[in-house]
DRENDO-1510 file (C-alpha; in Angstrom, 1 decimal, always signed):
<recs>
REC; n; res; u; v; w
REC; 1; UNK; +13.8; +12.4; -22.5 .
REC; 2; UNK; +15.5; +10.1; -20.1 .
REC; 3; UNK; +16.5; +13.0; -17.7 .
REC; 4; UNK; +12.8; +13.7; -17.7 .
REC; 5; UNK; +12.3; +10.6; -16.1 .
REC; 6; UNK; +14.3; +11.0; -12.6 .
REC; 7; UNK; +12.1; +14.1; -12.6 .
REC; 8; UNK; +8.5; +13.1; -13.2 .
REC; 9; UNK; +8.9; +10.1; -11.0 .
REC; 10; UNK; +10.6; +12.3; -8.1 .
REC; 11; UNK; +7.5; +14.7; -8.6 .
REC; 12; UNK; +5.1; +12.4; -8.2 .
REC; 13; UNK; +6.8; +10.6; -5.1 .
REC; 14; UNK; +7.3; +13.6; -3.7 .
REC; 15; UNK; +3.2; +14.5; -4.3 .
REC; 16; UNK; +2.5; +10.8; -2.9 .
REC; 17; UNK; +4.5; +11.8; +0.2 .
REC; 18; UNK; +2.9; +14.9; +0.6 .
REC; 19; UNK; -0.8; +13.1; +0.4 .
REC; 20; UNK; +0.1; +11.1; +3.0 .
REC; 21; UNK; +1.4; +13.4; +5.4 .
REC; 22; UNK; -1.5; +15.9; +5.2 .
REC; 23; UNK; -3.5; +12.8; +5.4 .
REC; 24; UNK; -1.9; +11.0; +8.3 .
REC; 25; UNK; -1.2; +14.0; +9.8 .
REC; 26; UNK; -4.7; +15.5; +9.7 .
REC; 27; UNK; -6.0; +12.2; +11.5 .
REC; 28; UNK; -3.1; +12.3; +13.8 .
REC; 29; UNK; -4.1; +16.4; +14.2 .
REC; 30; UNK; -7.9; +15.4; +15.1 .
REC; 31; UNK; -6.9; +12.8; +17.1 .
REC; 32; UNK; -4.4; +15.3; +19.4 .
REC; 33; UNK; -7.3; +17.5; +19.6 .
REC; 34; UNK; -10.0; +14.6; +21.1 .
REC; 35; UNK; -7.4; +13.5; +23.1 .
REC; 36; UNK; -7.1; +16.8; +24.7 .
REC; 37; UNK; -10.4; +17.7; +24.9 .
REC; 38; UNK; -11.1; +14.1; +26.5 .
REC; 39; UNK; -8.3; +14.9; +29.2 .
REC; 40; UNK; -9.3; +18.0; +29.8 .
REC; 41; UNK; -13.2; +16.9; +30.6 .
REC; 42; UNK; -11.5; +13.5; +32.7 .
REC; 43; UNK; -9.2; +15.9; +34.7 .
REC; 44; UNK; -12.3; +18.4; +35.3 .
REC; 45; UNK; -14.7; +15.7; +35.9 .
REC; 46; UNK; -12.2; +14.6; +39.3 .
REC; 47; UNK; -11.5; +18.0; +40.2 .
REC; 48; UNK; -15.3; +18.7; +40.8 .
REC; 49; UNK; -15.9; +15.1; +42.1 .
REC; 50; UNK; -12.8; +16.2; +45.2 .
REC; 51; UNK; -14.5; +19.8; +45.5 .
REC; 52; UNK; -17.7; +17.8; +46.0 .
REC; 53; UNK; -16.6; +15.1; +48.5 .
REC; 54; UNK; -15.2; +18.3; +49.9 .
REC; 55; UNK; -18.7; +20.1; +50.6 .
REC; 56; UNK; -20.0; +16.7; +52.2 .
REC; 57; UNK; -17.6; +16.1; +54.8 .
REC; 58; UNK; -17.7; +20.0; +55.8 .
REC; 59; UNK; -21.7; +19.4; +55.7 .
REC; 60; UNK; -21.2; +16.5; +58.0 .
REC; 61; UNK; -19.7; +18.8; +60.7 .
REC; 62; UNK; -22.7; +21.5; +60.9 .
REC; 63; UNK; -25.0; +20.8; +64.1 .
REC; 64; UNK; -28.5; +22.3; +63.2 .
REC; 65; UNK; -30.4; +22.6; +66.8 .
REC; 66; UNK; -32.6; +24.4; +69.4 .
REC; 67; UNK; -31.1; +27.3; +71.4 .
REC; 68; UNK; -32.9; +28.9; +74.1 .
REC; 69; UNK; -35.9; +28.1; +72.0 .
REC; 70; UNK; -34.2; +29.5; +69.3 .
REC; 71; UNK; -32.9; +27.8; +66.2 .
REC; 72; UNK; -29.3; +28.0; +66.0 .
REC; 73; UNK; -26.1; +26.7; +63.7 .
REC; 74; UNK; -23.3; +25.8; +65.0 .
REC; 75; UNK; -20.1; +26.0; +62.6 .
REC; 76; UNK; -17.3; +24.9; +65.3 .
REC; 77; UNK; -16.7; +21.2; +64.1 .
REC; 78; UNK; -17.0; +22.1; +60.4 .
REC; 79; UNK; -13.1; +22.3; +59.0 .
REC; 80; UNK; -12.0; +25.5; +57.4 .
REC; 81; UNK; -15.3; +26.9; +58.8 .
REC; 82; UNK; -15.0; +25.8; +62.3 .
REC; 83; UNK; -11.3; +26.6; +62.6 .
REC; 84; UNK; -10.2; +22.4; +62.2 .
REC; 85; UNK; -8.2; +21.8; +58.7 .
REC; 86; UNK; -9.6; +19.1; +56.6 .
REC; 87; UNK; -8.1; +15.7; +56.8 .
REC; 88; UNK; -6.3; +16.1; +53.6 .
REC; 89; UNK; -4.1; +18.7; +51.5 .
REC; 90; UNK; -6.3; +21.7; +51.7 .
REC; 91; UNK; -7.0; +23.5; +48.4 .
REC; 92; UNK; -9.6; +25.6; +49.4 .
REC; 93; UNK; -9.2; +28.8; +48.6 .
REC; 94; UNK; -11.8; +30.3; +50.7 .
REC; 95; UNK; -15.3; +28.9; +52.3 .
REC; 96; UNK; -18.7; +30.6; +52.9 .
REC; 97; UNK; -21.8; +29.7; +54.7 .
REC; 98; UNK; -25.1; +31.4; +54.3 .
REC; 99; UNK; -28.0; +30.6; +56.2 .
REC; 100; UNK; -31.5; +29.5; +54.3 .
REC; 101; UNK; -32.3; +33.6; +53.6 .
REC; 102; UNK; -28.8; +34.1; +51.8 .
REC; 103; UNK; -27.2; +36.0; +54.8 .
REC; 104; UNK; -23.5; +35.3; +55.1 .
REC; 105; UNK; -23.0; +34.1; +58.5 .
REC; 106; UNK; -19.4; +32.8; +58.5 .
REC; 107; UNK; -16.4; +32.4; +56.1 .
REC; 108; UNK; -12.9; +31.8; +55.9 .
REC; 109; UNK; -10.9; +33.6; +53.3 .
REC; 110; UNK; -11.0; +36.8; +51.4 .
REC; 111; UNK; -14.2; +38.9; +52.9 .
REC; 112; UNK; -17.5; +38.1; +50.4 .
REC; 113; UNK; -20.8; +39.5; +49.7 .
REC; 114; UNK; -23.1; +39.8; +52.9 .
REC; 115; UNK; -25.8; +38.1; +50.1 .
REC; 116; UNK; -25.5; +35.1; +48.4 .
REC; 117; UNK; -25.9; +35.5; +44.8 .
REC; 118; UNK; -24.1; +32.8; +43.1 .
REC; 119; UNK; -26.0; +30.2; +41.2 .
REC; 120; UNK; -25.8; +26.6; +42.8 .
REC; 121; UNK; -23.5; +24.0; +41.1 .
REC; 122; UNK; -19.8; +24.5; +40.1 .
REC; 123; UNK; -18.4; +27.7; +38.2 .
REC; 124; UNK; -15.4; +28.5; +37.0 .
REC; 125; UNK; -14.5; +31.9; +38.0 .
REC; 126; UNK; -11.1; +34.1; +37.2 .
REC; 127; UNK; -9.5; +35.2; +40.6 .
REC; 128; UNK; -8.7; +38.8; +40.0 .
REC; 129; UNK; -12.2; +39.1; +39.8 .
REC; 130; UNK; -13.1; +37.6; +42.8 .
REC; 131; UNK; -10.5; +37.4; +45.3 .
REC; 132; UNK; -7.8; +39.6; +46.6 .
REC; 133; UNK; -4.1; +40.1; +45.0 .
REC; 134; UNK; -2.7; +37.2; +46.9 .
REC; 135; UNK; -4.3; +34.5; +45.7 .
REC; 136; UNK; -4.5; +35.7; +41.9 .
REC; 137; UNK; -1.4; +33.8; +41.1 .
REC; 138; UNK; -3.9; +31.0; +40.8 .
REC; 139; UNK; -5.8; +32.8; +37.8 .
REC; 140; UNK; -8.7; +30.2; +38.2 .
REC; 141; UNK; -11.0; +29.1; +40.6 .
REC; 142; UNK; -13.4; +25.9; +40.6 .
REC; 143; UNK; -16.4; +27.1; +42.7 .
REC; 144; UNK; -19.2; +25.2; +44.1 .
REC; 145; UNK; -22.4; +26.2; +46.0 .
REC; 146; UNK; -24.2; +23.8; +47.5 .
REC; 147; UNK; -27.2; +23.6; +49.6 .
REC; 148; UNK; -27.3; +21.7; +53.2 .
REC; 149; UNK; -30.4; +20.0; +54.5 .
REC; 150; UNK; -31.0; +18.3; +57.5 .
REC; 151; UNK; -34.0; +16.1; +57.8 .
REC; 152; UNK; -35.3; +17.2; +54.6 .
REC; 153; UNK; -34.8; +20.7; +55.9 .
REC; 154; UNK; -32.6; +23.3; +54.6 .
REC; 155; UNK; -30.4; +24.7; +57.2 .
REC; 156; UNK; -28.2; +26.7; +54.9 .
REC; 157; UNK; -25.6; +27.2; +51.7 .
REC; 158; UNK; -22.5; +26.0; +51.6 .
REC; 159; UNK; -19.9; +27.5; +49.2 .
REC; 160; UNK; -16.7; +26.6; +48.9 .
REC; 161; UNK; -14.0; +27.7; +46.5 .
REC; 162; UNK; -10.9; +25.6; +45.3 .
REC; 163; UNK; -7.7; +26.6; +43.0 .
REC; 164; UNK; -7.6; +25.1; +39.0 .
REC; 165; UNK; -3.7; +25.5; +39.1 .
REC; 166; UNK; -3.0; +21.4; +39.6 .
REC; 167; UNK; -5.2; +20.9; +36.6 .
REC; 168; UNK; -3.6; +23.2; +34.5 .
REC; 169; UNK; -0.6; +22.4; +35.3 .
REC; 170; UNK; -1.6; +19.1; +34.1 .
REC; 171; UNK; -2.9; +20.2; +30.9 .
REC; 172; UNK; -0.2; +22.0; +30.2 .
REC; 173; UNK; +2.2; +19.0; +30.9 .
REC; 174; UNK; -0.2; +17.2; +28.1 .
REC; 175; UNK; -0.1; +20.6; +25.9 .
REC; 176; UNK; +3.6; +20.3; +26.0 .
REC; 177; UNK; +4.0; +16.6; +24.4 .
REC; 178; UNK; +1.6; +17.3; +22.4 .
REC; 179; UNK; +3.4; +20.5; +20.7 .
REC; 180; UNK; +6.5; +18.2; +20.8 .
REC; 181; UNK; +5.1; +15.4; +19.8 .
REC; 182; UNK; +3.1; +16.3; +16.8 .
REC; 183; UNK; +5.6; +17.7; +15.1 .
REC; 184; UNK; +7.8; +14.9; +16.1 .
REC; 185; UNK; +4.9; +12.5; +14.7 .
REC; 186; UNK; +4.2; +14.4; +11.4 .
REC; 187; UNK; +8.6; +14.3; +10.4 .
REC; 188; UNK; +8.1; +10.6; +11.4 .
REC; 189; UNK; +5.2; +10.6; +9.0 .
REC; 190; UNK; +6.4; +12.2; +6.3 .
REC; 191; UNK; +9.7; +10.5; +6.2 .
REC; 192; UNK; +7.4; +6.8; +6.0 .
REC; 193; UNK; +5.6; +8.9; +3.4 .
REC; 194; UNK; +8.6; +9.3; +1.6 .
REC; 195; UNK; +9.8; +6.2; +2.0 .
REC; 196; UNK; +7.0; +4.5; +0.7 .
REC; 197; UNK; +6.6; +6.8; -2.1 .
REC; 198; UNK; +9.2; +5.2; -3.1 .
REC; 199; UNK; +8.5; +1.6; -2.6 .
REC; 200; UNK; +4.8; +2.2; -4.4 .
REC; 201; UNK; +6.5; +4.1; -7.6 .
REC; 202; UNK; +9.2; +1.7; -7.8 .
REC; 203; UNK; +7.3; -1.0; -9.8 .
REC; 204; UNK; +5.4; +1.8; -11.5 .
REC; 205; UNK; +9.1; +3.2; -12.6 .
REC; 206; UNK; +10.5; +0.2; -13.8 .
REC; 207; UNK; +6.8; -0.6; -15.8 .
REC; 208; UNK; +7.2; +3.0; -16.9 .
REC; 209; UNK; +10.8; +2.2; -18.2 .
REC; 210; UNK; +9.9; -1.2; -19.7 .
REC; 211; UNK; +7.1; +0.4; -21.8 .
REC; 212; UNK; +9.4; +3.3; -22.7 .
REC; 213; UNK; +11.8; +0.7; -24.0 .
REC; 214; UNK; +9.0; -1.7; -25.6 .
REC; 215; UNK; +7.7; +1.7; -27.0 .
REC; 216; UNK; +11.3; +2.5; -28.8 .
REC; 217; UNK; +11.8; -0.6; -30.0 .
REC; 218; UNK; +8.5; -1.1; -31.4 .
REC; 219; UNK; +9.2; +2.0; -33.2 .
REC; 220; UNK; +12.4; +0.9; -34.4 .
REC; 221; UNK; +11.2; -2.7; -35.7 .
REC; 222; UNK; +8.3; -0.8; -37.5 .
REC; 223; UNK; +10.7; +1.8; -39.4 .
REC; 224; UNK; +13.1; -0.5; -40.8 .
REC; 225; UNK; +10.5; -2.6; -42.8 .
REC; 226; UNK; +8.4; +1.0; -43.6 .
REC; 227; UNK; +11.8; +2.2; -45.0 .
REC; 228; UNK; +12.4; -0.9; -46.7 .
REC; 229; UNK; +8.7; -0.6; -48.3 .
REC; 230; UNK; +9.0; +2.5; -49.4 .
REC; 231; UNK; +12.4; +2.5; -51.2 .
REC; 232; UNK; +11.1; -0.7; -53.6 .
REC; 233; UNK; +8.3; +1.3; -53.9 .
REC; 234; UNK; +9.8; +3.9; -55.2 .
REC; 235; UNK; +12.1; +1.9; -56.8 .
REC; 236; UNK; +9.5; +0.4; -58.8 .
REC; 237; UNK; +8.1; +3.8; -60.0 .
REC; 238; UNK; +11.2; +4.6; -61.4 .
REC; 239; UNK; +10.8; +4.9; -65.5 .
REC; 240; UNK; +11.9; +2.9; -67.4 .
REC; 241; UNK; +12.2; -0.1; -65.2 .
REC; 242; UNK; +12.9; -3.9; -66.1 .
REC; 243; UNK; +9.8; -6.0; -64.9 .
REC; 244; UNK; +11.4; -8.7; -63.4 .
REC; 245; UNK; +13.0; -5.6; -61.3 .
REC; 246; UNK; +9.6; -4.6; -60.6 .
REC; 247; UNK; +8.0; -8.0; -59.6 .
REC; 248; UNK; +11.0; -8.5; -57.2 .
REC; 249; UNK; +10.5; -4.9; -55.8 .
REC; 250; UNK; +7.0; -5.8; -55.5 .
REC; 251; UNK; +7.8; -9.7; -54.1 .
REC; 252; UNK; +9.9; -7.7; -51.2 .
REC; 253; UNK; +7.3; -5.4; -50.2 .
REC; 254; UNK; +4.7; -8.3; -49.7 .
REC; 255; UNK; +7.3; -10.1; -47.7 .
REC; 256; UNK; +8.1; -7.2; -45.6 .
REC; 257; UNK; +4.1; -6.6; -44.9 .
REC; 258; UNK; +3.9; -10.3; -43.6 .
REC; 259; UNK; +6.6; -9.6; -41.8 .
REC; 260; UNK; +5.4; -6.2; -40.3 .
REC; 261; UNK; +2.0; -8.6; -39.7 .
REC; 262; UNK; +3.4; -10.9; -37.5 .
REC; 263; UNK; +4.8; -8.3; -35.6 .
REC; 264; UNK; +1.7; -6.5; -34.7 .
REC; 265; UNK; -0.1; -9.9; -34.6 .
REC; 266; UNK; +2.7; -10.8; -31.5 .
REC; 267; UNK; +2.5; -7.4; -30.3 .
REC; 268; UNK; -1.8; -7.5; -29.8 .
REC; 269; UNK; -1.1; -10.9; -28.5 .
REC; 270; UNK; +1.4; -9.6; -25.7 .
REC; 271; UNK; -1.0; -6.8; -24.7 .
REC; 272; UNK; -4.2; -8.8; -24.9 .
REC; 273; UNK; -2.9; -12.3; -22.9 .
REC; 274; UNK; -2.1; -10.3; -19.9 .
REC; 275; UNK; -3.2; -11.9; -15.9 .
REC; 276; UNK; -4.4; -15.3; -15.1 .
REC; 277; UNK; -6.9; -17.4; -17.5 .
REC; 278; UNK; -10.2; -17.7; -17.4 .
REC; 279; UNK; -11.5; -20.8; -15.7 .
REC; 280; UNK; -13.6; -21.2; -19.1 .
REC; 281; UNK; -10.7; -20.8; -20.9 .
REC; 282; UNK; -8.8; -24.1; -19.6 .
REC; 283; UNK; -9.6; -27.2; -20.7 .
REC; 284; UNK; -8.5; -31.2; -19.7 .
REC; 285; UNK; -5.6; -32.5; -22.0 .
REC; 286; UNK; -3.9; -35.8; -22.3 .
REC; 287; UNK; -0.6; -34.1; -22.6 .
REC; 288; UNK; +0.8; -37.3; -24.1 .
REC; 289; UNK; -0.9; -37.4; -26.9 .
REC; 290; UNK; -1.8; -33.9; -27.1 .
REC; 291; UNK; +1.8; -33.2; -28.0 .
REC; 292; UNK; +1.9; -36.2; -30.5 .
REC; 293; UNK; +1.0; -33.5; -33.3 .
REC; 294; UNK; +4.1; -31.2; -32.4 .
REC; 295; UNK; +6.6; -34.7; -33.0 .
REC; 296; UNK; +5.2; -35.2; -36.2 .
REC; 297; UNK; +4.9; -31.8; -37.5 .
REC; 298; UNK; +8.4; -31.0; -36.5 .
REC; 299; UNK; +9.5; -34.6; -37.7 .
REC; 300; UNK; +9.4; -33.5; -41.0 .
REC; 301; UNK; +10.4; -30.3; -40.7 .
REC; 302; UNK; +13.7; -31.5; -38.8 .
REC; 303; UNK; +14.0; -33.5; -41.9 .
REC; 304; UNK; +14.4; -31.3; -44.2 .
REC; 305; UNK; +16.4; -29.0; -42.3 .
REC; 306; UNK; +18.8; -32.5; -41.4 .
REC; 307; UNK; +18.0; -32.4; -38.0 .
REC; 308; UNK; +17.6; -35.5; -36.0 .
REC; 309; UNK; +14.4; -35.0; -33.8 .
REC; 310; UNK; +13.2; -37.4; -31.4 .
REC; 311; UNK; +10.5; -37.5; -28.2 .
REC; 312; UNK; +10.5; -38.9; -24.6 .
REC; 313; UNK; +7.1; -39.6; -23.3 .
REC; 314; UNK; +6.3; -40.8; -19.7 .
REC; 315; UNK; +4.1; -44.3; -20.5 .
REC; 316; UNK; +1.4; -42.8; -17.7 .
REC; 317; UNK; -1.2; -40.4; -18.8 .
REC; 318; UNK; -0.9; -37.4; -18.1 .
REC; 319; UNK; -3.9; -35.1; -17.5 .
REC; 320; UNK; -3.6; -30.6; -17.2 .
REC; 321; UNK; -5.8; -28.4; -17.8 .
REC; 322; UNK; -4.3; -25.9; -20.0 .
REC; 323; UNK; -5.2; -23.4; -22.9 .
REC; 324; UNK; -4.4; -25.2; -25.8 .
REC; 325; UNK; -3.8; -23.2; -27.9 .
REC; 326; UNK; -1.8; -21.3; -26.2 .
REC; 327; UNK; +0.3; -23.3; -24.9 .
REC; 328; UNK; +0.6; -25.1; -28.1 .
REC; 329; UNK; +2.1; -21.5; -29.0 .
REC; 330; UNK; +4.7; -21.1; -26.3 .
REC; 331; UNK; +5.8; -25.3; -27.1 .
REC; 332; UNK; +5.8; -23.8; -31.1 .
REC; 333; UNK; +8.1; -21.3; -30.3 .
REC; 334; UNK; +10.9; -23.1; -28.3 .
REC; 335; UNK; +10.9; -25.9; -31.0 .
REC; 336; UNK; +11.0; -23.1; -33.6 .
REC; 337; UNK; +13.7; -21.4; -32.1 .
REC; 338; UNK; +15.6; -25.2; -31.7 .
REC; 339; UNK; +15.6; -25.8; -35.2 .
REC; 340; UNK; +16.6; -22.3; -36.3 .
REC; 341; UNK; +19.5; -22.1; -34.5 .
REC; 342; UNK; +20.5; -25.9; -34.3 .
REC; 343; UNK; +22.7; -26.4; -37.8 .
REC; 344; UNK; +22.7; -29.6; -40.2 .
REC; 345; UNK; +23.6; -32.6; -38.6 .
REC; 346; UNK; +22.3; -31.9; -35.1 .
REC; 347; UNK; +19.7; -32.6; -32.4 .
REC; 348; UNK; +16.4; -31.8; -31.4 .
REC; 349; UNK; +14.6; -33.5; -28.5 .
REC; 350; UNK; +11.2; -33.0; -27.0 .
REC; 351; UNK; +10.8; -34.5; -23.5 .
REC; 352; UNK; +8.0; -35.2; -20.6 .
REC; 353; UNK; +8.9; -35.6; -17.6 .
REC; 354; UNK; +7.8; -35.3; -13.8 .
REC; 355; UNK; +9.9; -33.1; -11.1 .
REC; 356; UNK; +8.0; -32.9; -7.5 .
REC; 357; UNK; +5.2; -31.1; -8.2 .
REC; 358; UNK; +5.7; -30.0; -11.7 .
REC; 359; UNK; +5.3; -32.1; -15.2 .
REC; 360; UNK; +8.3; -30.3; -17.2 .
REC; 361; UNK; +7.9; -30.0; -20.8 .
REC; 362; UNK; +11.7; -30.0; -22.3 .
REC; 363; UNK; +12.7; -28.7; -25.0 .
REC; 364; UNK; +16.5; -29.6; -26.0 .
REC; 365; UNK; +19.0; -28.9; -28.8 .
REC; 366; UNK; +22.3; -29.5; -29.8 .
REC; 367; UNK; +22.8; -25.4; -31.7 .
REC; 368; UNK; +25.1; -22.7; -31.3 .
REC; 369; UNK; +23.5; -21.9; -27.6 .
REC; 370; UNK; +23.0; -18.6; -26.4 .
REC; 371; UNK; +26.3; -16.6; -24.4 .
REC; 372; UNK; +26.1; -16.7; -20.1 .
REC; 373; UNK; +25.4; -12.5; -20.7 .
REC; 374; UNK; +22.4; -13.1; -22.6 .
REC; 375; UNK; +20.9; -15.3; -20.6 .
REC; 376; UNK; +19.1; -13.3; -18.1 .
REC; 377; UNK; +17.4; -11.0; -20.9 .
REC; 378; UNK; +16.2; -13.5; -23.7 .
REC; 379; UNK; +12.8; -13.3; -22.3 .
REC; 380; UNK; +12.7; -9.1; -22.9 .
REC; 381; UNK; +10.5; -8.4; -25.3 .
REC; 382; UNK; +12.8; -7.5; -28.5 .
REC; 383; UNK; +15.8; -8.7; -27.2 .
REC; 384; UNK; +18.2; -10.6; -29.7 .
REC; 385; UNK; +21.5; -12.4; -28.8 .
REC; 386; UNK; +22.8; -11.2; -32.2 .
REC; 387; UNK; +20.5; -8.7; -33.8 .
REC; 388; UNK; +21.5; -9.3; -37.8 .
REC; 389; UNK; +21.6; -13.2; -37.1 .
REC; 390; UNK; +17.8; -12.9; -35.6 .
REC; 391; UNK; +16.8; -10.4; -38.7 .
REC; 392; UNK; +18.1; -12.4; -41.3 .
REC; 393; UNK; +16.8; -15.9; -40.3 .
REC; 394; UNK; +13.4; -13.6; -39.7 .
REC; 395; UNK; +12.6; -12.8; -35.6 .
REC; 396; UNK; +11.9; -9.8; -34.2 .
REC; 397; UNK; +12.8; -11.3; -30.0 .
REC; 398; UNK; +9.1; -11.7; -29.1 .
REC; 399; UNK; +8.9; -15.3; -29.4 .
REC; 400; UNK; +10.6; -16.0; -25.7 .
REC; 401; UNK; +8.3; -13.4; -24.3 .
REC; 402; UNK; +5.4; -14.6; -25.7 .
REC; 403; UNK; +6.2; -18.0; -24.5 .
REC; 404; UNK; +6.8; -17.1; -21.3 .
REC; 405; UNK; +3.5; -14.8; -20.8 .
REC; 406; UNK; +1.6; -18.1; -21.7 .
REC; 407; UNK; +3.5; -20.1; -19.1 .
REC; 408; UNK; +2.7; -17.6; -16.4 .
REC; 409; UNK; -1.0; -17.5; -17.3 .
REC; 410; UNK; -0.9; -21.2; -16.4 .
REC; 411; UNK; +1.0; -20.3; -13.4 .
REC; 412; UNK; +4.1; -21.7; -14.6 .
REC; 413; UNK; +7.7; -21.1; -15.1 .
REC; 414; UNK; +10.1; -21.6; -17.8 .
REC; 415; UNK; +13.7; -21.7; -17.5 .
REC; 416; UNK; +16.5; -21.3; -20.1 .
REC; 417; UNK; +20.1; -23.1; -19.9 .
REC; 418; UNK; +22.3; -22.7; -22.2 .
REC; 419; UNK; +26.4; -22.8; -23.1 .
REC; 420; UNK; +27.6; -21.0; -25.9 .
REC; 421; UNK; +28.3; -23.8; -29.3 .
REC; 422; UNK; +27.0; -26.4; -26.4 .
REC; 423; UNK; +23.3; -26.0; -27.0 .
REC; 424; UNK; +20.4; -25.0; -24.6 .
REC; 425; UNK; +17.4; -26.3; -23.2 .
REC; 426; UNK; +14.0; -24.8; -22.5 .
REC; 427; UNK; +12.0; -26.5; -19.7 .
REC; 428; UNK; +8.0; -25.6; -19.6 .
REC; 429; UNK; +7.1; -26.3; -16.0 .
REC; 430; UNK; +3.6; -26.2; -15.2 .
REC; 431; UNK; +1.6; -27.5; -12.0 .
REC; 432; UNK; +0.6; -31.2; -11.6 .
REC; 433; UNK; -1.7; -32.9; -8.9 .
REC; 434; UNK; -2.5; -36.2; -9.6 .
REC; 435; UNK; -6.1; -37.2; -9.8 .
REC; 436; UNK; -7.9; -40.4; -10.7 .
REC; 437; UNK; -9.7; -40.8; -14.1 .
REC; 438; UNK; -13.8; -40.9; -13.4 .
</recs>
């Protein structure tokens, strides 16, 4: 069963990582794509705004005038048109002009249509279908047709062509990282995936473990007194059988159902008491006197076990708001445990006291104290220093626990030291602020 547990736990962090890698890389993935997409309308967007500023400033260089009476165009200061390169690095792949009736009239380039019949506004054309074998290297052209008017007269179309290869080139630059990248990104993803897979199911595996424990030990505290119950039983059926046999066969069954009672009772108590208190649920105490019915309670019983027990009470009041019930509980407990395991003759001491910000609630003894090992597990739930000694004087190691649970409901700690045949001491620490009576 144990071996199952590396398993299930590596399964399931391994299904956590996966989640999030399909997850983070999916948003990652869409994000690529928009990115891209984005880029490839901002690069497009500036490559038609140059084409355009293009067009105007060979617009700027046509002369539209009178002839011998005769209207006439004159192309010689346009650049590219006119024979003068523009003032920049020259793109163009070729240049047309048309007069108003679509008639080419001059053009620089490979040879074009007589007839104009491209739509206005930009195109995207492929160059082996438009343009000769040495400029198809370029595969795309950006092409733009615009009219020209002067005075609010047309005077001609303007088309000019320009290579796409600079923006490619840039997309594919951006294409690149991006294959890289992504891929890059998604290990880097799924490694943090992995990584906190593991951090997640780490509290979940030692929960897992600690139930799996509490869970066999149950089971094991529960089968000893069923055993036990059903051998007197069967003891007691046993013909012919003396009847003071009987009525002590009988006697140690009821004794073992207590027992087996106060276990589940601490067990529905464990599972039931679990996370913070209720507001409701706290109440305003006068610890002081509050705990004056513990001293005499355990006064007596101290006496008859010939135990010395005595109390040390600030003189100030002191005011918490606690469960009080439960805390009476946990307080129960440690003075239980006290005089169990403190023999004749010794000491019991319950004390108040203040520590910065905490009122401590001590509980001291003189017994046989509990061994340096043991010390870091007496809270576990079922855990015994000396597992015939706790059976015999009657515990099943969920007194600690229970005690402690109640202590961290109040937001509390309790702390346990302890020498071995030197004692120990049990300090209840729970929050204090100060605040005048009304």
């Amino acid at each position: 069963m144990r071996s199952l547990i590396p398993n299930m736990f590596n399964r399931s962090r391994r299904n956590l990582a996966r989640w999030f890698t399909l997850s983070m890389g999916s948003i990652l993935a869409i994000f690529a794509t928009i990115l891209y997409f984005l880029e490839v309308k901002e690069q497009l967007r500036a490559f038609d705004q140059e084409l355009y500023n293009t067009t105007q400033l060979m617009a700027a260089g046509v002369e539209d005038g009178l002839y011998q009476e005769q209207q006439r165009i004159s192309l010689e200061d346009v650049p590219i048109l006119g024979g003068e390169a523009l003032p920049f690095d020259n793109k163009i792949i070729y240049a047309r002009w048309y007069t108003p009736k679509k008639q080419l009239l001059e053009f620089f380039g490979v040879i074009p249509s007589e007839q104009l019949n491209n739509r206005l506004g930009f195109q995207t054309i492929e160059s082996s279908d438009r343009v000769s074998t040495s400029v198809r290297q370029n595969k795309q052209l950006r092409q733009l047709t615009v009219p020209v008017f002067q005075d609010k007269q047309l005077i001609g179309y303007l088309e000019i062509a320009a290579s796409l290869a600079p923006v490619e080139e840039t997309l594919w630059s951006l294409r690149l990282f991006l294959i890289v990248g992504v891929p890059i990104a998604l290990s880097v993803i799924g490694l943090t995936g992995w990584f906190l897979g593991g951090m997640a199911m780490q509290p979940i595996r030692q929960t897992y473990e600690q139930l799996q424990r509490f869970t066999a030990d149950a089971s094991h505290e529960l089968r000893t007194p069923l055993q036990a119950i059903r051998n007197h039983a069967q003891f007691s059926l046993l013909e012919p059988i003396d009847p003071n046999q009987q009525q002590s066969s009988l006697e140690n069954i009821d004794q073992i159902a207590e027992s087996m009672g106060m276990l589940i009772s601490d067990l529905l108590f464990l599972a039931r008491n679990e996370g913070q208190l209720k507001p409701e649920a706290l109440h305003l105490v006068n610890l002081v006197s509050w705990l004056g019915a513990l001293v005499e309670e355990y006064t007596h019983s101290a006496k008859v076990k010939n135990l010395e027990f005595t109390s040390e009470f600030p003189e100030q009041l002191v005011m918490l708001r606690i469960n009080p019930d439960l805390m009476r509980q946990a307080i129960t407990n440690l003075l239980s445990n006290a005089c169990r395991y403190t023999p004749s003759g010794g000491r019991v001491c319950l004390r108040v006291f203040f520590e910065s910000r905490w009122v401590v609630i001590e509980v001291h003894d003189s017994g046989i104290g509990i061994p340096e090992a043991d010390l870091p597990h007496i809270f576990e739930r079922f855990y015994r220093v000396d597992s015939v000694r706790s059976r015999h004087t009657g515990g099943f190691g969920l007194g600690l626990a229970i005690a402690q649970q109640i202590v961290q409901v109040h937001e509390g700690q309790i702390i346990a030291i302890s020498r071995l045949d030197e004692g120990s001491t049990f300090q209840i620490k729970l929050p204090f602020t100060p605040k005048p009576l009304p």
